[in-house]
C-alpha positions in Angstrom: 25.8 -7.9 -26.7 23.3 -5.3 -27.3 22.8 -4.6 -30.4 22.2 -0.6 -30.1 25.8 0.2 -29.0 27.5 -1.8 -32.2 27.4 0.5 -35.1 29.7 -0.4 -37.1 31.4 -4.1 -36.8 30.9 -5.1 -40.4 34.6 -4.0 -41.7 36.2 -5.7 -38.7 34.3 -9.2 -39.2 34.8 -9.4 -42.9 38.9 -9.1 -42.0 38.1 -11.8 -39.7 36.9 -14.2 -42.3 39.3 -13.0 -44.9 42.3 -13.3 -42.2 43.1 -17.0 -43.5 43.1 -16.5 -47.1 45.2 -13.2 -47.1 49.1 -14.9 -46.7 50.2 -11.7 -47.1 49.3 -10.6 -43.8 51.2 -13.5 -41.9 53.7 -11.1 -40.6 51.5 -10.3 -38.6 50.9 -13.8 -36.7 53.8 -13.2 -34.3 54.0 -12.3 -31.0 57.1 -9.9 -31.9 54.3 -7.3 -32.9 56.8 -4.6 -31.1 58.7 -4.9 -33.9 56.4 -3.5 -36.3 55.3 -0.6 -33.6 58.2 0.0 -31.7 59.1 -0.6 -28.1 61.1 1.4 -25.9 60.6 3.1 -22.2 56.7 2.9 -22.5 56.6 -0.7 -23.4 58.7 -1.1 -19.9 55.5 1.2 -17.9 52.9 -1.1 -19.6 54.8 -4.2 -18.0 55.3 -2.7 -14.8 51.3 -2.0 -14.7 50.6 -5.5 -15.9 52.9 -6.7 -13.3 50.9 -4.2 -10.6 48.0 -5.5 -11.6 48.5 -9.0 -11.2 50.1 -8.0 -7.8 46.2 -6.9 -7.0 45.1 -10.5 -7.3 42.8 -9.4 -10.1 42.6 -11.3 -13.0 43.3 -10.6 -16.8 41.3 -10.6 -19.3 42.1 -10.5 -23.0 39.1 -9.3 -25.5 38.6 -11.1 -28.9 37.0 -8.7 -31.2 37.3 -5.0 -31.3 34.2 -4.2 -32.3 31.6 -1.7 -30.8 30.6 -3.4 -27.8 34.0 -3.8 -27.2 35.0 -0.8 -27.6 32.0 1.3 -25.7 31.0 -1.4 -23.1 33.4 -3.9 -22.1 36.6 -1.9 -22.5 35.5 1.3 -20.1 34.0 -1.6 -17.5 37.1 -2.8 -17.1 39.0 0.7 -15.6 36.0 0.0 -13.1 36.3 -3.7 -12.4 37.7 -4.7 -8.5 38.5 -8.4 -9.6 40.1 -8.5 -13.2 41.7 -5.7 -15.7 41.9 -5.1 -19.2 45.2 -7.9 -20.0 45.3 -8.0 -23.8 43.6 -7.6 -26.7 42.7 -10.1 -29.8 42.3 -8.0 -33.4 42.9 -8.6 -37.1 44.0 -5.0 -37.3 46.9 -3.4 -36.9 45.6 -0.2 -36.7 43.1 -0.7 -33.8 46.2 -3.0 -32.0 47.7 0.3 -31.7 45.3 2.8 -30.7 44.4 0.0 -27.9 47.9 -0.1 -26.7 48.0 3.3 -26.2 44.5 3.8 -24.7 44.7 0.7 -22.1 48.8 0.4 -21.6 48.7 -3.0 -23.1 52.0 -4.6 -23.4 53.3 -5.7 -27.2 53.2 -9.3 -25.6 49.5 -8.8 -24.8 48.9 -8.3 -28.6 47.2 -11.0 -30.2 46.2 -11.3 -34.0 43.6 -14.2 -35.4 46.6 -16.5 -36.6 48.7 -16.4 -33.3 45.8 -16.7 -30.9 46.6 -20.1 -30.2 49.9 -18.9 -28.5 47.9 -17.0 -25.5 48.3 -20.3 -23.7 51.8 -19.0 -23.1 50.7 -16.1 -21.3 50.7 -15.8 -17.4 49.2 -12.2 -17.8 45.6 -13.4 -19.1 43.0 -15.2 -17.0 40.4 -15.1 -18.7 39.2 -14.6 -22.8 36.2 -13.1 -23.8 34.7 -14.2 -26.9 33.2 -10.6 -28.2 32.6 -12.3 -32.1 29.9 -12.7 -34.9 27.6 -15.5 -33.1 29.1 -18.1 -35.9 32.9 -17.7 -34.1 32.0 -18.3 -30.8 32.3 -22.3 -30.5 35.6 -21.9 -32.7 36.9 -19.6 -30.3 35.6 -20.7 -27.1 37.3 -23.8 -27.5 40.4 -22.7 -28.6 40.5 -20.8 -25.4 39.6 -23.6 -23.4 42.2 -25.5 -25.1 44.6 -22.8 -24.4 44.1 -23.0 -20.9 42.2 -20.1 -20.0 38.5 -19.9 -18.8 36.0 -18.2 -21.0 33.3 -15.5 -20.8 31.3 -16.0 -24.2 28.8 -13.1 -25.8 25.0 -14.3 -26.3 23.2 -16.0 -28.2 26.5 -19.1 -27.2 26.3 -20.3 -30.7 24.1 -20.7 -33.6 23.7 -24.4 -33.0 22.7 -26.4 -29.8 25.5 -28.6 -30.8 27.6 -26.1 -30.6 27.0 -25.0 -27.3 27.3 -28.8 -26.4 31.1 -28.6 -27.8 32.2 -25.8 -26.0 30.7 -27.3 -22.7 33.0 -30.1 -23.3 35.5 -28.6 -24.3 35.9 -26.5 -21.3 35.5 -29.4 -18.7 38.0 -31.6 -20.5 40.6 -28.4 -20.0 39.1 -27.5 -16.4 38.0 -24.1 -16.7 34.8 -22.4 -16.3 32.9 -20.9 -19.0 30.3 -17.9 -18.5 27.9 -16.7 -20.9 27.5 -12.7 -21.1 24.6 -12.5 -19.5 24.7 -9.3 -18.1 21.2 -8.4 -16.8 21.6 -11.2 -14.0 23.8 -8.6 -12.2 21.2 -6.0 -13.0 19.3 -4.9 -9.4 16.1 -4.5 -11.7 16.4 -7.5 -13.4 17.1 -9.2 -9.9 13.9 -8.2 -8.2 12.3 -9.3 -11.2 13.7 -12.9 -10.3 12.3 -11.8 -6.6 9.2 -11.1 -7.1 8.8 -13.7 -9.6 10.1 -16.4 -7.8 9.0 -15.5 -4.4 5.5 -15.4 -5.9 5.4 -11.8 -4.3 1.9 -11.0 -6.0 1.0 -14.5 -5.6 1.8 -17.3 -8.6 2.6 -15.5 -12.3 -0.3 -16.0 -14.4 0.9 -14.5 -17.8 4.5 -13.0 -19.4 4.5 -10.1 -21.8 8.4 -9.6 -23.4 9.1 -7.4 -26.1 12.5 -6.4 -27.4 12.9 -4.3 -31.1 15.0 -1.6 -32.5 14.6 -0.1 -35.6 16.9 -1.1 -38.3 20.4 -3.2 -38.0 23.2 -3.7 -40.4 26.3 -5.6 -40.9 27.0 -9.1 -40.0 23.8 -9.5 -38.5 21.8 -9.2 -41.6 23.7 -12.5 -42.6 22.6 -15.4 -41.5 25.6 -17.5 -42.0 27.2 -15.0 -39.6 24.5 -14.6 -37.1 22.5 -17.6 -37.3 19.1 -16.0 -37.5 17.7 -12.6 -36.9 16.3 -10.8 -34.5 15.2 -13.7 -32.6 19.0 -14.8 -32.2 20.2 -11.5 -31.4 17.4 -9.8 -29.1 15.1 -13.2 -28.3 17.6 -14.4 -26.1 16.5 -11.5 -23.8 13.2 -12.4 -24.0 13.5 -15.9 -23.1 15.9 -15.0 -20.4 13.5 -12.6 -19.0 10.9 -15.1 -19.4 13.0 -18.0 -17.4 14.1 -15.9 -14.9 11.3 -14.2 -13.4 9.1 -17.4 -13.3 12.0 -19.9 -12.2 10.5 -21.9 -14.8 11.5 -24.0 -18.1 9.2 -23.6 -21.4 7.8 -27.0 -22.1 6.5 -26.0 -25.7 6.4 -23.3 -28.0 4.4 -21.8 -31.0 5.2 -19.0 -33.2 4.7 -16.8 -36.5 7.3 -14.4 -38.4 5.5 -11.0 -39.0 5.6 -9.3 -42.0 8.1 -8.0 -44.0 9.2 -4.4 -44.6 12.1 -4.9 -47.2 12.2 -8.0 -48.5 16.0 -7.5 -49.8 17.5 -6.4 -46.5 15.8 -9.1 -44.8 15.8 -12.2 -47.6 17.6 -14.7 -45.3 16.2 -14.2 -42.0 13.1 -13.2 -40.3 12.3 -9.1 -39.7 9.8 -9.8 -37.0 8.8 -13.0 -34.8 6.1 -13.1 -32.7 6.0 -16.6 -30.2 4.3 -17.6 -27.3 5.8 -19.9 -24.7 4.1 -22.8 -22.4 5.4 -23.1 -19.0 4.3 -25.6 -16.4 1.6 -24.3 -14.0 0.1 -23.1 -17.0 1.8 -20.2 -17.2 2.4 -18.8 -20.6 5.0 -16.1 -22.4 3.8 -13.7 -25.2 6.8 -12.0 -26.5 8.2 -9.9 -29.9 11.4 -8.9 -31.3 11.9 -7.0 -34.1 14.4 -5.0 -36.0 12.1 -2.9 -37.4 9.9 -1.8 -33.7 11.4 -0.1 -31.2 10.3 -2.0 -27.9 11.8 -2.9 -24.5 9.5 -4.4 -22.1 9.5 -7.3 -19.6 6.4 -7.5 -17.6 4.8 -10.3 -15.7 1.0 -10.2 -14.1 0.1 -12.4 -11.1 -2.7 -13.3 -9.1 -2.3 -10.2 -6.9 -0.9 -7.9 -9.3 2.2 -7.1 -11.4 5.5 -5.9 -12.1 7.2 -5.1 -15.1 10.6 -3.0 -16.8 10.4 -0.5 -19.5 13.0 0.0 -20.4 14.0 -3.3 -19.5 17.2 -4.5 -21.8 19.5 -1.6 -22.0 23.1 -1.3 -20.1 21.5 1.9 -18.5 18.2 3.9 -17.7 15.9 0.9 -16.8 12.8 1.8 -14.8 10.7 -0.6 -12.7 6.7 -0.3 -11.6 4.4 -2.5 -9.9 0.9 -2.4 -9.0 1.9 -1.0 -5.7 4.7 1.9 -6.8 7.6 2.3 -8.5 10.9 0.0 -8.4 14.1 2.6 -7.4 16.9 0.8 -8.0 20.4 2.9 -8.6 22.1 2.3 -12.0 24.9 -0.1 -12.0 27.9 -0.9 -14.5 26.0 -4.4 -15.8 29.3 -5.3 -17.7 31.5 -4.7 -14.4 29.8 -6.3 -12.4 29.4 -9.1 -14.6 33.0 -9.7 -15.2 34.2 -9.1 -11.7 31.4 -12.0 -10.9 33.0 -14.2 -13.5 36.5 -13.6 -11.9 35.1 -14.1 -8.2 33.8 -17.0 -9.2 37.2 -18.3 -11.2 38.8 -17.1 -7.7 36.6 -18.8 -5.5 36.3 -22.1 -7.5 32.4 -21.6 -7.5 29.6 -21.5 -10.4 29.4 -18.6 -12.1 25.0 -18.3 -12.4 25.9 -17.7 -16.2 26.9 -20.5 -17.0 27.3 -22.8 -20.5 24.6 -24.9 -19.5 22.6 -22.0 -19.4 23.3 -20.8 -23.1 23.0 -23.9 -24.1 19.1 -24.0 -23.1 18.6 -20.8 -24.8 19.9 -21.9 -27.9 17.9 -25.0 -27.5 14.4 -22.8 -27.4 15.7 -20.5 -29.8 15.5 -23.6 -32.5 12.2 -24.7 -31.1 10.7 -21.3 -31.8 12.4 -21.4 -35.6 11.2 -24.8 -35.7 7.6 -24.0 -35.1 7.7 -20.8 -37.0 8.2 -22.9 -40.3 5.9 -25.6 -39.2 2.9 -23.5 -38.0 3.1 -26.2 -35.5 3.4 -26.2 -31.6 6.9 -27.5 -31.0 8.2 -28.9 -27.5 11.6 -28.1 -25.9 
């Protein structure tokens, strides 16, 4: 998820983590949640829209984590999606299970705390789950998903570990379901002609890649590393090295790196503030990139043999702009998080690969250790 939209998920994720140790709030790790909030004619309408739904063929989807990018992205795609709709809803809070069901016309049944999640598997009204967590929950709850029975859409970076990611794989093929990662800029026009031109060797072969990705300043759960694994490398990187992979077509084959310096030393004591690291591809093609959460910087450009491309800005859910050498890319804006869901469902539909998937992640996370690795080192590090 991009970072810029989540402005406040800190409260929510420490609930999370103090869920298990609170018995006090078991009553709420029921599915009777209707008795708490009541349930009378309108609790009939949200059934009968489920049930219309459904009668669509589209899919249902049930979102763990209520946080911003929930809320402001994922949420407001769905009233837009052809393929699935907005099933249920997974929160540690009462108060945000409520002001859901009333905003979306979820159904009490739909209603899923951290304790009972387990018990979606019981539920013909969800299709799919998307994991929308702190980066150190999404292997807990991909596989409980996939366990559950349902296929999975999971948030970038996949996990904080490659060995993670390698779980999650597993455990999804072992339950026969599919599991995306929320790469949303594949289903991006921009980002697609970027693959075009790229990979078509439009301008003739890619000589050099230039990505940058920074905002300035973050807070909450992704200042901890335990939660997110790493900094800015973990949280905007994967863009870079996405954008890297999929305008060449190409896999890095080494990588070297340094952290820049630091601004506050207290904010930023357990991970990095700045990282600057330069990949090797074959064909001797080579990716300079930054990210930052102290820099505001959004670029993905890529010069060839007979000329160059790039995005600026490149990363965002809206308001890219393309140029080349030869003019300017005009492209018309897109819902990146509709489309990417409605892809997910196709595919579920279909019974074909989603272009997101695991495997995918799993590389990411895999270069994502190699740049860490050789940021300590000082060494160059293959992948």
């Amino acid at each position: 998820m991009y970072p810029n939209c989540n402005t406040n998920p800190c409260n929510r994720r420490k609930f999370i983590y103090n869920l298990s140790c609170n018995a006090g709030l078991a009553a709420l790790a029921i599915n009777g949640i209707a008795s708490i909030w009541g349930c009378g004619n309108s609790e009939h309408k949200r059934e009968e829209k489920a049930g219309n739904e459904k009668g669509q063929n589209k899919l249902g989807i049930a979102l763990v984590g209520l946080g911003g990018y929930s809320s402001g992205e994922l949420a407001p795609s769905l009233k837009e999606t052809e393929h699935c709709y907005l099933a249920g809803i997974v929160t540690g809070s009462p108060e945000k299970a409520e002001k859901w069901k009333k905003q979306y016309d979820i159904p009490d049944k739909n209603i899923y705390n951290y304790q009972n999640f387990d018990t979606i598997k019981d539920n013909a009204d969800i299709d799919i789950v998307y994991v929308v967590l702190p980066n150190s929950m999404h292997a807990e709850y991909t596989i409980r998903a996939a366990k559950a029975g349902k296929h999975v859409i999971c948030e970038k970076p996949m996990a904080i570990t490659p060995e993670d990611c390698e779980r999650m794989i597993a455990a999804c093929k072992e339950a026969g379901k599919m599991l995306s990662i929320g790469y949303r800029l594949h289903f991006d026009p921009y980002h697609i002609e970027m693959m075009r031109l790229g990979q078509k060797k439009v301008y003739g072969p890619i000589k050099k890649i230039k990505a940058d990705n920074g905002m300035d300043g973050t807070s909450g759960w992704r200042l901890d590393k335990k939660l997110a694994g790493g900094g800015p490398l973990m949280d905007l990187g994967v863009y870079n090295i996405q954008g890297a992979r999929y305008t060449t077509g190409l896999e890095p084959i080494a990588v070297t790196a340094r952290e820049g310096p630091k601004t506050n030393n207290a904010l930023f004591k357990d991970i990095e503030e700045t990282i600057f690291w330069e990949m090797e591809f074959p064909q001797g093609i080579t990716a300079e990139c930054m990210c930052s959460y102290s820099k505001g910087t959004n670029l993905l450009r890529a010069e060839a043999e007979k000329g160059w491309f790039e995005l600026s800005p490149t990363y965002a859910y809206r308001g890219l702009k393309g140029k080349t050498s030869k003019g300017e890319m005009n492209f018309k804006g897109v819902n990146q998080q509709a489309r990417q869901m409605d892809d997910f469902a196709m595919a579920v539909k279909d019974k074909r690969p989603t272009p997101v998937p695991g495997e995918m992640g799993l590389q990411d996370v895999k270069i994502i250790h190699a740049i860490y690795k050789a940021m300590e080192t000082g060494e160059r590090v293959d992948v």
